[in-house]
N, C-alpha and C positions, 0 to 999 in steps of 0.2 A: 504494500500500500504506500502511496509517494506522501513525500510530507507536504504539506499545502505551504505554496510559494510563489503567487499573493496569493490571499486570501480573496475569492470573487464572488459574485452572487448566487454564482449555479453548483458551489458547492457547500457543505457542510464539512466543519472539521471538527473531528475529534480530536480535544485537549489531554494528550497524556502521558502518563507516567513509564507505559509498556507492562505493567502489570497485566495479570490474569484478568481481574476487571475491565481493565481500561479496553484489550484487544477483546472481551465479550460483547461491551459496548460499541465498536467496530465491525466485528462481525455483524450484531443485528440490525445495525445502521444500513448495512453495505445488503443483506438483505430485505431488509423495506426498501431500500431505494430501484430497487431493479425494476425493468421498464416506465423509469421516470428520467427528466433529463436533470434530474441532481445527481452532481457526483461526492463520494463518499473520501475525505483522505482526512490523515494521521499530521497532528503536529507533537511531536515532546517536548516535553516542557524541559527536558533538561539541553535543549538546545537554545532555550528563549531567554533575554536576561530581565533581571529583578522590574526595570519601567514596564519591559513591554507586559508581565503577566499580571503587574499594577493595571496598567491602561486596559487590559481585556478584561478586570476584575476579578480575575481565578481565583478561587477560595479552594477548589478540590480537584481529584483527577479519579474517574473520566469528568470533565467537561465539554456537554456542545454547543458549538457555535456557531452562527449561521446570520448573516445580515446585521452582522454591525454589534449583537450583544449574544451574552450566554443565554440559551435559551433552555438548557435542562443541564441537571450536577448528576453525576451517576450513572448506573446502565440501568439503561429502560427497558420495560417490558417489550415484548412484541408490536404491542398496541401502540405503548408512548409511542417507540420507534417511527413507527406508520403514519400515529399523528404529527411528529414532528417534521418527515419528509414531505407528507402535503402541506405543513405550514409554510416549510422553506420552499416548498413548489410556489405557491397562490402569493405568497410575500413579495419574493423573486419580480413577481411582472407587475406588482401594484410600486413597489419601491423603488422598480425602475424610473418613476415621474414624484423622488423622493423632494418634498420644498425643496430642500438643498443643493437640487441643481438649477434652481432658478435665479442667476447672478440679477435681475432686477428688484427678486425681493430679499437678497441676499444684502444688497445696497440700501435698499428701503431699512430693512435689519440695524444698519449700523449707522445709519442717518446718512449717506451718502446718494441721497435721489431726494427729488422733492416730494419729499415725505407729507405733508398739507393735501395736497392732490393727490398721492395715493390713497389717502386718508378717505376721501372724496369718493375715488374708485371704487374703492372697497366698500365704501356705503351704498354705493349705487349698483354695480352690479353682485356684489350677493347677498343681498336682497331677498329676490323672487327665492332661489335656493334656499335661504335659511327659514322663509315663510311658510316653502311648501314641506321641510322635513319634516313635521310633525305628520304632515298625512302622505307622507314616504312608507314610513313604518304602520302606517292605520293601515295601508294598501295591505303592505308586505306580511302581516298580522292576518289578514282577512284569506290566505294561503296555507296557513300553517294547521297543519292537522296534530302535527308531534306537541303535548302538553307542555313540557318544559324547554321546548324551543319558542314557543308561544308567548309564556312566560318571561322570558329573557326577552321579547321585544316590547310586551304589554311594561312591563319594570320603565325600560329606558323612554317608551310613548309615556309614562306619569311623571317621569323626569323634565322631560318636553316639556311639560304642563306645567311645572313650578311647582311637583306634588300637591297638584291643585290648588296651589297661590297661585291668582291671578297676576300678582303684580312680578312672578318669579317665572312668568310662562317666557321660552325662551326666544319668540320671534319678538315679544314688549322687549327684553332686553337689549336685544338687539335693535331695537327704534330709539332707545336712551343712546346707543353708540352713535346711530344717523343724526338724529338730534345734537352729538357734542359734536360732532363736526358740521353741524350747519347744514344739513341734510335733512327735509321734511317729506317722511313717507309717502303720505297724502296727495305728494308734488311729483312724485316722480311719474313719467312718463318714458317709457323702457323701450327700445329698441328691441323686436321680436326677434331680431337675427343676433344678438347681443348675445357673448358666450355666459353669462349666468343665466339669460331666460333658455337657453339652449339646454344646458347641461339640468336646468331644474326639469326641464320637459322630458329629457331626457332618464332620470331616471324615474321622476314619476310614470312614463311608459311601461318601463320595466317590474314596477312597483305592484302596477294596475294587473298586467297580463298576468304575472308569475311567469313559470310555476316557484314553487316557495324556494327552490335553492337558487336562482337566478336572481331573485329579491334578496337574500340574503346575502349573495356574492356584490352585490351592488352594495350594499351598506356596510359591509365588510369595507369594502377598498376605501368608501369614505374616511370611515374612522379609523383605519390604521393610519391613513395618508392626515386626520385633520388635525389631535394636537400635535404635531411637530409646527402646523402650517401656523395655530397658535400663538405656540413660543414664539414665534419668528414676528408673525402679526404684532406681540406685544411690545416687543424691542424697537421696531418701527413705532407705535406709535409713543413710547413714552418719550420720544423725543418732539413729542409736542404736547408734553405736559398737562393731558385732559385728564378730568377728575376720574375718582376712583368707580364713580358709578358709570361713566363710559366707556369704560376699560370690563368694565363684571363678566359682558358675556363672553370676552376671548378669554379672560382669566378661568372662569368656569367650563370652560372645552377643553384647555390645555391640559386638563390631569384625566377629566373624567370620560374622558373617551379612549384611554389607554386601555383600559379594566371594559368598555363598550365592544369595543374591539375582540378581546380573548371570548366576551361572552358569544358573541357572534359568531368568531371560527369557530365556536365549539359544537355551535347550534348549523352551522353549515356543512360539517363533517359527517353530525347524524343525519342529514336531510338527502344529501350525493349520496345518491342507492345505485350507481353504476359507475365503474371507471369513465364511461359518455358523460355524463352529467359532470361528472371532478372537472374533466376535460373542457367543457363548456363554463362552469362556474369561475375556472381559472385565466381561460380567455375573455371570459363579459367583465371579468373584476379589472386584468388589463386596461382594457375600453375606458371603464371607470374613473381609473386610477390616470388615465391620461387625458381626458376631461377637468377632473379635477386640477392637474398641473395646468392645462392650458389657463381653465378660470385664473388660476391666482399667477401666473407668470403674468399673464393679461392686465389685470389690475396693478401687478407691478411694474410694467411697461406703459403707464399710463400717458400717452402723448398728448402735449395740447392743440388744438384744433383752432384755431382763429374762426367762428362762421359771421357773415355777412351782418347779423343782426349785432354780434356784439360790435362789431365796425360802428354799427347805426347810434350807440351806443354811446362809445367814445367820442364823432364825430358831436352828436348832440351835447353833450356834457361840455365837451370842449369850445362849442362854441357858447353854450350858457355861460361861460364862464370867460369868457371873451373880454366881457364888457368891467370886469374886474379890473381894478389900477396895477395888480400886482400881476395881470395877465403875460406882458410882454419878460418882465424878469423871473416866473414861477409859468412857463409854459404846461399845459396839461400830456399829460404822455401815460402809458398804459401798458400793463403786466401782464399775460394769459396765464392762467392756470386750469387747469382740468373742473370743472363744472363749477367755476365765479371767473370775472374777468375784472382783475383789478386796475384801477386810475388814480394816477398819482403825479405828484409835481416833480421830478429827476430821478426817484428811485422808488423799486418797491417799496420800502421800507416808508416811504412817503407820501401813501396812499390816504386818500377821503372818499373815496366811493368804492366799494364791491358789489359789480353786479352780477347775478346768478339767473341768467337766461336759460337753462339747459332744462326746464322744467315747466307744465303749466302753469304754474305760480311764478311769476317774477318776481323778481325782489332786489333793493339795493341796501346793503349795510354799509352806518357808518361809524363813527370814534364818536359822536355828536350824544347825549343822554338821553334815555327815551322821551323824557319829556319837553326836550327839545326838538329831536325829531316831529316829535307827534301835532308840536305846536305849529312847525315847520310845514307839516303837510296836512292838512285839516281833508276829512273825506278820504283818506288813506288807512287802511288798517297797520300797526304800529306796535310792535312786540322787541323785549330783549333779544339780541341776536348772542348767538354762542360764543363764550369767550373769545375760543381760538383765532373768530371771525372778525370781530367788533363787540359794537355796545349796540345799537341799536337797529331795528331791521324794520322797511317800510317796503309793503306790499303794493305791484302795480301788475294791471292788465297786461298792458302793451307797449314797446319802445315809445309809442308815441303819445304814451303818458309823462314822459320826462320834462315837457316843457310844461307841464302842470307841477310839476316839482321843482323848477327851477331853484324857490327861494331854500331849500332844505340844499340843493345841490350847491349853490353860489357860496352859503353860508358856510357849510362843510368844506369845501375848496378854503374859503380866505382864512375859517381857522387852523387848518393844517400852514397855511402859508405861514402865518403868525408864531404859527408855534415852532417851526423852523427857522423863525427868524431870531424868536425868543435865545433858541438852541446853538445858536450860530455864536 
């Protein structure tokens, strides 16, 4: 048996000693895996030094390993054996579209993309996806004949639910996240071809038809694939400093879909009643699992798009504010960002207006207090705008409501002016 040299995804290695044990755990490895494409090999530990059996975790010998962690201490039964090689079968093609290999949200991670606007993305397109999961598994449930594989999806459906708190149900949570970045649900207007309404369509299809291990294989690849996506989500956004309650619903994914996960494969292992179906389950989970990467690489490639109307936009703003004394030495010039388009006098950072066109609800935020706003636009609806965004946020039909806003807009221009002059 060769010693494993790298370590890759289509095999399995056994950690060990050359003991009687270690080579029975070997042997029955090397038997479960036959007619599958995992290969089976030997590493000993007395060739490995002291970091590297730190960094694997070793605590004993036999250990297996397989995709990045130890996944069983010991030799396993026949069964474990069997279950382990389909685990590292089915893992193999979902891990292949592991977050980790997406350098834009690898970027978004460490603060090196414009994290704001992903921000954005992220509330925008998954969305549709996070609303319809609850009745992913209602589908997937309404399949299941086996009682305690039932069970295991009925458990994680009242999880869904907030253990029926309303206010803990987990598509609200996620509307507390849209909301701290400036994102109102109610607003959105979603591109059908857009890869979150896709991939929600998507597996809700698979949900609906069955049969149950197809539905299982589908939610399987989610949750192995979501909290890594998580972690990575979170790190990106605490560098924008949103409170703790818009941060709750990636906080609350990152741990509890690890354990969502094992319950799943366990419950998809007993439902594959022919090597056909393994066979099938392990290819639709692929599918899955590269859906999922495309969604979030997508969102962390989020481009900005200049469209026509925000043109309309600037150009009006800019000339309301024409007539201003400070127009000629504070000219108006303007910032794009992924679903707001900022205007400001020489830099971002020097911005008086945010407008948010990408929605049936318009809207422009600004630094101005809501009751100044509010007084500013009389016949305007007039709410707190989200930290990250502004102070205050005034709602309009149409571009060609802005010359009805003029004196909120002019006002908002001359006090930024001021206050960079203050600053100066």
């Amino acid at each position: 048996m060769a010693i494993a040299e790298p370590i890759n995804p289509n095999e399995i290695v056994i950690l060990s000693d050359g003991t009687y044990l270690s080579q029975s755990a070997l042997a029955r490895m090397d038997e479960a895996s036959k007619e599958t494409p995992i290969r089976i090999v030997e590493r000993r530990v007395s060739v490995m030094d002291s970091k590297e059996i730190e960094s694997l975790g070793l605590r004993a010998t036999p250990s297996i390993f397989f995709n990045g962690a130890i996944a069983f201490e010991g030799r396993p039964t026949p069964e474990e054996a069997e279950g382990l090689v389909k685990r590292a079968d089915i893992d193999r093609v979902i891990l292949a579209y592991a977050v980790s290999k997406s350098m834009a949200l690898q970027q978004f991670a460490t603060g090196n993309a414009p994290n704001q606007s992903i921000a954005l993305s992220l509330a925008r397109e998954f969305q549709p996806f996070c609303f319809e999961f609850p009745l992913f598994l209602a589908a997937a449930i309404s399949h299941i004949r086996d009682d305690k594989s039932r069970l295991l999806l009925v458990s994680n459906l009242y999880e869904e639910h907030g253990n029926l708190d309303l206010e803990r149900f987990h598509p609200r949570l996620f509307k507390t996240f849209m909301q701290g970045v400036g994102v109102e649900p109610a607003a959105l207007d979603l591109d059908e071809a857009s890869p979150g309404v896709q991939t929600a369509r998507r597996v809700t299809e698979i949900c609906r038809e069955g049969p149950d291990y197809r539905a299982l294989a589908a939610l399987y690849a989610i949750e192995l694939l979501f909290a890594p996506i998580c972690d990575v989500i979170l790190a990106g956004l605490r560098h924008l400093k949103l409170s703790s309650e818009s941060e709750y619903y990636w906080v609350l994914h990152s741990g509890a879909d690890v354990e969502h996960a094992e319950q799943l494969r366990t419950a998809l292992f007993n439902l594959c009643r022919s090597p056909q179906e393994w066979s099938a389950a392990v290819d639709l989970a692929g599918e899955i699992g590269q859906m999922i990467y495309t969604l979030f690489d997508y969102i962390g490639s989020a481009s900005l798009v200049t469209t026509g109307e925000e043109f309309y936009v600037y150009e009006t703003i800019k000339d309301l504010c024409a007539a201003s004394p400070f127009a000629a030495s504070y000219p108006v010039q303007y910032k794009d960002a992924v679903y707001y388009f900022g205007i400001n006098i020489g830099s971002p950072e020097q911005w008086f207006v945010r407008a948010f066109c990408d929605s049936r609800k318009h809207s422009l935020v600004t630094r101005l207090p809501v009751e100044r706003a509010a007084m500013l636009s009389p016949g305007y609806q007039v709410e707190p705008s989200p930290e990250v965004f502004g102070t205050s946020r005034v709602y309009f039909a149409s571009p060609a409501d802005l010359d009805k806003l003029r004196p909120l807009i002019f006002y908002a221009y001359e006090q930024q002016v001021k206050q960079l002059q203050g600053g100066a």
